[in-house]
Structures are given as C-alpha cells and as structure tokens.
SESE-561095 format. One record per residue (C-alpha): residue number from 1; x, y, z. Coordinates in pm, whole numbers. Example, Ala and Ser with C-alpha at 12.3 -4.5 7.8 and 13.67 -1.06 7.14 Angstrom:
# residues 2
R   num        X        Y        Z
R     1     1230     -450      780
R     2     1367     -106      714
***
This chain:
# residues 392
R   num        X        Y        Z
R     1    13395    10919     8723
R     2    13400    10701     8416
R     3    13724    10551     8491
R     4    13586    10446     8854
R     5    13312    10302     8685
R     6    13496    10123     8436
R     7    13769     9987     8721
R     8    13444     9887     8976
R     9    13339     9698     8677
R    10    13627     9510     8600
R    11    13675     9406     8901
R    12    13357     9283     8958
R    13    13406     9093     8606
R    14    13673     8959     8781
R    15    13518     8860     9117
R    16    13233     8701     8917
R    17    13440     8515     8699
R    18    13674     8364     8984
R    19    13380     8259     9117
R    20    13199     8069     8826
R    21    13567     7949     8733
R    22    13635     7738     9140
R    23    13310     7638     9099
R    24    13137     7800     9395
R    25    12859     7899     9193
R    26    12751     7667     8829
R    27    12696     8066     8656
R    28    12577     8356     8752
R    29    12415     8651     8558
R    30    12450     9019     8805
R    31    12318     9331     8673
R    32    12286     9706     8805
R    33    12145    10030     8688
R    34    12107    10415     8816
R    35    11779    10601     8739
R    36    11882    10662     8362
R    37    11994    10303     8282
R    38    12193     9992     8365
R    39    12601    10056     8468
R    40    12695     9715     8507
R    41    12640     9356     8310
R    42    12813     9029     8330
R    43    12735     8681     8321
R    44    13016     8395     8345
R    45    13005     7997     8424
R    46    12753     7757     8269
R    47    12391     7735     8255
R    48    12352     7366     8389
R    49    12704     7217     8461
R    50    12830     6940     8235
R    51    12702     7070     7978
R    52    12807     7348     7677
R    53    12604     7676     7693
R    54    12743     7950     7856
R    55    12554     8182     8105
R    56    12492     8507     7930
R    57    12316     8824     8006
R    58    11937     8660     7848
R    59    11955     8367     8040
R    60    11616     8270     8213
R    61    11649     8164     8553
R    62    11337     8070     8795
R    63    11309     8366     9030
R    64    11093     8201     9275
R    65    10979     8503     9559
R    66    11125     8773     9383
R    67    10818     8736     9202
R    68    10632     8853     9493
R    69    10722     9249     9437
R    70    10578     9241     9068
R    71    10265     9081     9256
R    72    10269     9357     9507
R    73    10309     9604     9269
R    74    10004     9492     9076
R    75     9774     9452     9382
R    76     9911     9824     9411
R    77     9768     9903     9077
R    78     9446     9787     9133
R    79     9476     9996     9495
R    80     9473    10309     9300
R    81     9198    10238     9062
R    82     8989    10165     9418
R    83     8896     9819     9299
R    84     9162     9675     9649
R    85     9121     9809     9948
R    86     9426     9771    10127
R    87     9276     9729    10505
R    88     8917     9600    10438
R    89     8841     9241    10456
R    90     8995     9067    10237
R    91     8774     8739    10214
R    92     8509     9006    10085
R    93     8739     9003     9727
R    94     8854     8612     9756
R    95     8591     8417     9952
R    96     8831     8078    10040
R    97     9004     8321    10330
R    98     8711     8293    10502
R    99     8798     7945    10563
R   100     9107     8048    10761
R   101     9157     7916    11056
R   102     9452     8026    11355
R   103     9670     7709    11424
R   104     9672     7619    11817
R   105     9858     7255    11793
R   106     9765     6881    11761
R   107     9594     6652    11926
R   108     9692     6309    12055
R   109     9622     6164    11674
R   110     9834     6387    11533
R   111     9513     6625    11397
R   112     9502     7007    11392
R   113     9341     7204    11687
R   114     9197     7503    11502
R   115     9005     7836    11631
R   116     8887     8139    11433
R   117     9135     8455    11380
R   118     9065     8764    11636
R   119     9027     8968    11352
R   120     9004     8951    10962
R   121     9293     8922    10680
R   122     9346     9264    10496
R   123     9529     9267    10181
R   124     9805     9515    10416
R   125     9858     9182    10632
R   126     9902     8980    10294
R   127    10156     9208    10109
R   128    10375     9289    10516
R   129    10399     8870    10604
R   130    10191     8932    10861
R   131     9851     8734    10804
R   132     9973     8445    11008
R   133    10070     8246    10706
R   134    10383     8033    10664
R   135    10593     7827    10446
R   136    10660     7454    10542
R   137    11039     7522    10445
R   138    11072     7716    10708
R   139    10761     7592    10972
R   140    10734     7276    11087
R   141    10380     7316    11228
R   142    10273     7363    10845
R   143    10462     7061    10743
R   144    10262     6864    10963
R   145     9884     6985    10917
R   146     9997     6915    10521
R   147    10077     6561    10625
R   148     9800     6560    10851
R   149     9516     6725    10642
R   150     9692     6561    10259
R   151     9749     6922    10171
R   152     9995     6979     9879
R   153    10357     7182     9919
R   154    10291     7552     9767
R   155    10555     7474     9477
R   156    10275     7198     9349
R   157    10081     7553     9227
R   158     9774     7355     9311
R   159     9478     7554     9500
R   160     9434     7303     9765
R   161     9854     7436     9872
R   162     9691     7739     9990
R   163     9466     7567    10224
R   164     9726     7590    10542
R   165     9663     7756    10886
R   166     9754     8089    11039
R   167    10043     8028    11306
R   168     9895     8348    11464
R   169     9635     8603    11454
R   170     9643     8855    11151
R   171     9824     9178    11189
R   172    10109     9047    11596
R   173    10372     9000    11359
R   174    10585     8963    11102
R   175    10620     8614    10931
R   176    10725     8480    10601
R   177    10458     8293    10373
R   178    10189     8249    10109
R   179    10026     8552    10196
R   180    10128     8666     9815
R   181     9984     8394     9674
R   182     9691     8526     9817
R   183     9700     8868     9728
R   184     9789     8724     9326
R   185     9412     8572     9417
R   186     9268     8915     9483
R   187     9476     9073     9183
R   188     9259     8781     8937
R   189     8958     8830     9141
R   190     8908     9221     9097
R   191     9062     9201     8735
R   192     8880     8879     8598
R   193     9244     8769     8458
R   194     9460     8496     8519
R   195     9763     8679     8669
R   196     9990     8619     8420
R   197     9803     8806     8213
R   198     9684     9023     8395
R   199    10081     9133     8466
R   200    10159     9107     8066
R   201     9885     9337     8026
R   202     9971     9605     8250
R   203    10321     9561     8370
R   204    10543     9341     8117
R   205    10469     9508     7841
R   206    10507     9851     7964
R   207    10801     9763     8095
R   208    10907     9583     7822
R   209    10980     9249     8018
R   210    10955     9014     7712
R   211    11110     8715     7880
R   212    10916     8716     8160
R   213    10644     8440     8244
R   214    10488     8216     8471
R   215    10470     7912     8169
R   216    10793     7879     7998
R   217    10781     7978     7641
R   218    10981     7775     7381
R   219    11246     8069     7322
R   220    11290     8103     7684
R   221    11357     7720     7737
R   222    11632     7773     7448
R   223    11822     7983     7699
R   224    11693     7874     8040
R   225    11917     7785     8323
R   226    11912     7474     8568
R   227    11889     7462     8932
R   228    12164     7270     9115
R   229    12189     7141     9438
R   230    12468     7207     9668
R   231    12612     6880     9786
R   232    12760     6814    10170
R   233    13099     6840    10010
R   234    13040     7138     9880
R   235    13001     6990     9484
R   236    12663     7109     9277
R   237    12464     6874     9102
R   238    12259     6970     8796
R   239    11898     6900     8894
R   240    11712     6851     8564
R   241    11379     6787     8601
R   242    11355     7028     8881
R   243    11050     7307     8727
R   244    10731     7446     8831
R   245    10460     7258     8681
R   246    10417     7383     8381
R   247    10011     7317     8365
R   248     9942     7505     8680
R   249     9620     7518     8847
R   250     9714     7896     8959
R   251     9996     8156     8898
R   252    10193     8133     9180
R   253    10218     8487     9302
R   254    10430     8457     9559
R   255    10708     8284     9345
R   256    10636     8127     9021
R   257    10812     8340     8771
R   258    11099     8253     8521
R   259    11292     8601     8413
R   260    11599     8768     8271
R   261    11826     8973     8508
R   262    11760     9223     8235
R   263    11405     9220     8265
R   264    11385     9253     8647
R   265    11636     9531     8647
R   266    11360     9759     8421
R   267    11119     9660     8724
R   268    11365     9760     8966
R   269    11423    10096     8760
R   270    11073    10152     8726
R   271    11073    10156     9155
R   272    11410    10360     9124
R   273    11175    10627     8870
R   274    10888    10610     9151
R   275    10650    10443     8875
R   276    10773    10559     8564
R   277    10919    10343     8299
R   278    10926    10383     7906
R   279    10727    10751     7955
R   280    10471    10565     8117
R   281    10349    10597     8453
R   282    10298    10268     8552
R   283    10253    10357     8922
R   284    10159    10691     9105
R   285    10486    10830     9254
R   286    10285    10856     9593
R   287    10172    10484     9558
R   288    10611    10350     9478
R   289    10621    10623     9817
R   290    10391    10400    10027
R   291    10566    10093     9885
R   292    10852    10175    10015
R   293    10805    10264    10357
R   294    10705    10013    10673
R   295    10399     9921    10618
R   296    10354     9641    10960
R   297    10435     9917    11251
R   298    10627     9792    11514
R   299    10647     9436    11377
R   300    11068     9339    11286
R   301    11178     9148    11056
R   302    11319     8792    11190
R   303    11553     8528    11143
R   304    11374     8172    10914
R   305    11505     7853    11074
R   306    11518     7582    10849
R   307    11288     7285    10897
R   308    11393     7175    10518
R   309    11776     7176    10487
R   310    11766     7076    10108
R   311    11607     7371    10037
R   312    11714     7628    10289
R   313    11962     7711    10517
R   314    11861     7892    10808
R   315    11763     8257    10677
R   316    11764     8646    10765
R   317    11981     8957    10574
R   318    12200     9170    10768
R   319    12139     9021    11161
R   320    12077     9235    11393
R   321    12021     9486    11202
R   322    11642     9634    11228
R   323    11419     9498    10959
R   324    11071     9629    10830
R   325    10861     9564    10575
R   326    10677     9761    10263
R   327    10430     9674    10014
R   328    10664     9423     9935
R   329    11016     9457     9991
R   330    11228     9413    10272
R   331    11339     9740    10435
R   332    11668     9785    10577
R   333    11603    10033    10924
R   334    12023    10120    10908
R   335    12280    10130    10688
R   336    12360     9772    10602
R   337    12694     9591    10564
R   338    12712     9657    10198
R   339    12682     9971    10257
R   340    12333    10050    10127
R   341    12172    10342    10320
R   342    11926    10302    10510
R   343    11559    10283    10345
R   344    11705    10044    10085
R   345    11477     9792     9964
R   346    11531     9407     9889
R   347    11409     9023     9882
R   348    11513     8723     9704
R   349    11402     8352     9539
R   350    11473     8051     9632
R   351    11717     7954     9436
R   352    11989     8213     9508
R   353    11822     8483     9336
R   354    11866     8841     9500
R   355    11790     9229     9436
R   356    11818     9549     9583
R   357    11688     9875     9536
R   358    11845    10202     9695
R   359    11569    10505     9622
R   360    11812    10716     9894
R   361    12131    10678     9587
R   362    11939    10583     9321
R   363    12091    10228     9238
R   364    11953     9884     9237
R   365    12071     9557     9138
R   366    11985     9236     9031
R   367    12208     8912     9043
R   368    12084     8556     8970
R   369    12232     8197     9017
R   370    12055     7834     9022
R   371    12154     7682     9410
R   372    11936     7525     9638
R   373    11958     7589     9926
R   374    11879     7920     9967
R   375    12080     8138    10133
R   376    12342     7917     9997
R   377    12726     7936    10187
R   378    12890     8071     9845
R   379    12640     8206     9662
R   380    12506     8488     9903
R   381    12824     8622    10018
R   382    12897     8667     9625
R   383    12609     8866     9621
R   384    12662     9083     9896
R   385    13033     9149     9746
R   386    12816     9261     9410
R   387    12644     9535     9587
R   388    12895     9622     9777
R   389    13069     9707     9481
R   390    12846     9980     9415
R   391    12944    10166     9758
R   392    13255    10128     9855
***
C-alpha cells in the first residue's frame, strides 16, 4: 500500500507541476488527508506571476465561499448549545430580515416591484441556499435592484450589500447566495462577537488554524498569493490590488476568509472525525451527522448562469448528476465522475478554490489556485484530476 501511495503521489507531483510549468494555472497548492492525517502535499508555480516567490505548502490564498462551511459549522455550534434554532424565525435573532422583501420585477422606471415572503426565513433556509437570496454574479435581477436601489456588491463587506431581495419565497428551492452572510449575522448576534472572533475562539484555535483570518495579518501578507485573471487568449494577468477590504464593516461569512490549504484540510479532518480534532470535540458526532445529510428535501441542486463573465463562467459540479444540499456542503446524490461515492461532500471560492470531503472512504481534499473566473477552463479540470487521484 505504501508504494501505491508513494506512485499516486508522484504522479500527481507530476500532473501539478506540468500544469504550473504551461502556465494553465500561475501556482497551485493541493492537499489531502485520511482520518489520521494528511497523505498528500504539493505546491508548484508562483504566487503572483512575474514575480520571484514560489508557491509553497503555507501560502495564503483568499478562499472566498469555502468560507461558508466554517460559518455553517459555527451556526451549528451555537445549534447545540440551543442559543439557534435551526427552523424558527430567523429575524427573531437578526432583526434587518424582517425587512425582506420577495422580488416580483420592475416597473416602467426601472424600480423594484416588491411583496412580502409567504412565510419567514429560518436559519435551515440560510445554511440549504434556499431563502430566496442570490448573488449578482450569477442573477441579473439582483444586479439591477443594486443599480436601481444604490446597493453595494456583497464583496464591498458593507451592511447595506445585504440589503437585496428574495427571487422567491423561502424554503421552493434551491438557490445560491448571501444567505451565509446572514447566518455569520445570527452567529455575532447570539454570541455578542464579531465573527472572526468568535471562529478564533472556538474553531481556529482548536483546530489549530493559525493562518486563518478574515483581516490579513502581516505574516500572512509575507506569504500571500495573488489573484489573476484569465485573459480571452487564455494568458493570466496578476491582479494586484484585487483584496477584500481590509477595514470591513462585517465579516463576510459567506466568503471573506484568507487560509492555508493546510489549515482547511484540519477543518476538513475535523468533518472526516465527525467533530473531533486535537482530542477535542469540537462538534457532536450527531450534529457533523445532520451536516452531512440533505437538509432542503426535494429541492436539487442547479446549474449558475453567468450574468458576470469576468468573474464566472457558467457554474454547476458533476451535471446531471443529482445534487442536494447539507448544513453547508454540497452533496453528491451518486457516485461522481471522480469517483467519490456517493454522500461525498464539497463547495468551492471564487477564485478557483475547491474541497471535498468523502465521510463514506474517509478522504478529503483541499486544492487552491488564484483564477478568476470561477469555474475557470484549466483550473477545475486540474482539480477534478486531483481527486480523482485518490480513487482510481
């Protein structure tokens, strides 16, 4: 067994290497572990092209939404200790949803047409996508009541970016948006923390995710890499100045962290040890159980067409393949083209950022790059050939 492992290794050393090396990807940092601890490491290419330093295995990267499971799995804390309730009103705990209002079109100037929700936001419709929130990236009808009602984009971390509609009412289906950003709003609400701290407190540092952060310290700027932006020709451009505000009016739940691979991969362990990480039990095993199972009934997961082609390309893991959705991964209903069993678990940032988790084999990974757009023509496939690795 220890010379497959060793050979599967190589070769992805290999694979990952080519890649950085033809350029389809600036650098990229992948990582995997089993229940007991990581099996694979590598990082190859450069940190921001052009320029000297080398990708290496503590390189911080912006991991945009794959922030959104740490948020999940703190609103899941706070679940257990009864102080969330995951089906009661959730404007009870964070009085601005209240103000929600279901989207029905615009008038002749151009203005919003709004109506009440049927029925009331629960944290469960928050951490499924399915309160009726979107992203403009990928909605066009939020793009325009922005413009319309001078709302910020979400990436601004400004409050006032959370004030968009509902495209439908909570609970008919399953669609990708801020609804994490929200529940990050209950999470400070009920705790009386910023979230940041309130996940350095009770997840980082059990974990022992010390380069983890929503504000960039000055060690992790030392070794942080730059997002680049795939060109028409197929050429990446460093974008420099391309960061989350760094004097944000909120932590942005739903995607403003900067990590290590190595630091995600103990979170992704931690799921693997159904809550237990370090000795501690940082989550009931019945609570990583719930998690992990569809959590949005007969709601599918669907395909994200791109409004924003910058950013990202039209969207959606394994078509046509059933999709559900837990508390908050993405749930693969069949085996999927990698060959991860079905029940696996998954998301992804922005940026080309993705991760997997595979309770049924006990296996996860975690591989990072720095392309917009998302879902990027190079990067993604490179990723699926990482975890693919692991099965074939």
């Amino acid at each position: 067994m220890a010379n497959d492992a060793a050979a599967r290794n190589s070769a992805i050393d290999k694979m990952l290497e080519r890649a950085a090396e033809s350029g389809d990807v600036p650098g990229v940092v992948a990582m995997a572990t089993d229940r007991d601890g990581t099996i694979y490491q590598g990082a190859f290419g450069k940190r921001v092209l052009g320029q000297p330093a080398a990708m290496s295995l503590d390189t911080v990267a912006w991991i945009a939404s794959m922030t959104k499971a740490i948020t999940g799995a703190a609103a899941m804390q706070l679940v257990e200790q009864g102080k969330l309730d995951l089906d009661a009103p959730a404007a009870a705990v964070v009085g601005d949803l209240q103000q929600a209002q279901v989207l029905e079109g615009f008038d002749a100037a151009g203005q919003p047409k709004m109506r009440p929700p049927k029925r009331p936001i629960t944290l469960r419709h928050l951490l499924t996508h399915t309160a009726g929130f979107g992203y403009e990236i990928w909605n066009g009808d939020v793009a325009a009541y922005q413009t319309a009602r001078n709302v910020p984009g979400i990436i601004s971390c400004q409050n006032a970016a959370l004030q968009t509609p509902l495209l439908f009412d909570p609970g008919e289906k399953w669609y990708y948006g801020i609804n994490i950003d929200w529940a990050g709003k209950m999470v400070e609400a009920v705790s009386g923390k910023r979230l940041g701290a309130y996940m350095q407190e009770n997840l980082f540092a059990p974990l022992g995710m010390s380069s983890t952060t929503f504000k960039i310290t000055p060690a992790m700027r030392e070794r942080l890499a730059k997002i680049h932006q795939r060109g028409d020709d197929d050429s990446l451009t460093p974008q420099l100045d391309l960061e989350l505000p760094q004097d944000a009016e909120f932590d942005m739940g739903g995607g403003g962290l900067y990590a290590t691979a190595g630091d995600y991969l103990k979170f992704v362990r931690m799921i693997l040890n159904r809550g237990k990480a370090n000795g501690t039990q940082v989550l009931r095993p019945e609570t990583v159980d719930q998690m992990s199972r569809n959590n949005m009934g007969d709601a599918r997961v669907s395909l994200l067409k791109t409004v924003a082609p910058a950013l990202s390309n039209d969207a959606e893991f394994f078509p046509g393949l059933s999709k559900t959705w837990g508390l908050t991964f993405q749930i693969n209903d069949e085996t999927a083209p990698t060959g991860r069993p079905a029940g696996g678990l998954m998301w992804a940032g922005l940026a080309n950022s993705y991760y997997w988790i595979d309770p049924k084999t006990g296996i996860g990974g975690v591989y990072l790059t720095q392309v917009l757009p998302f879902a990027d023509k190079k990067s993604l496939p490179l990723y699926y050939a990482f975890e693919t690795a692991f099965y074939s």
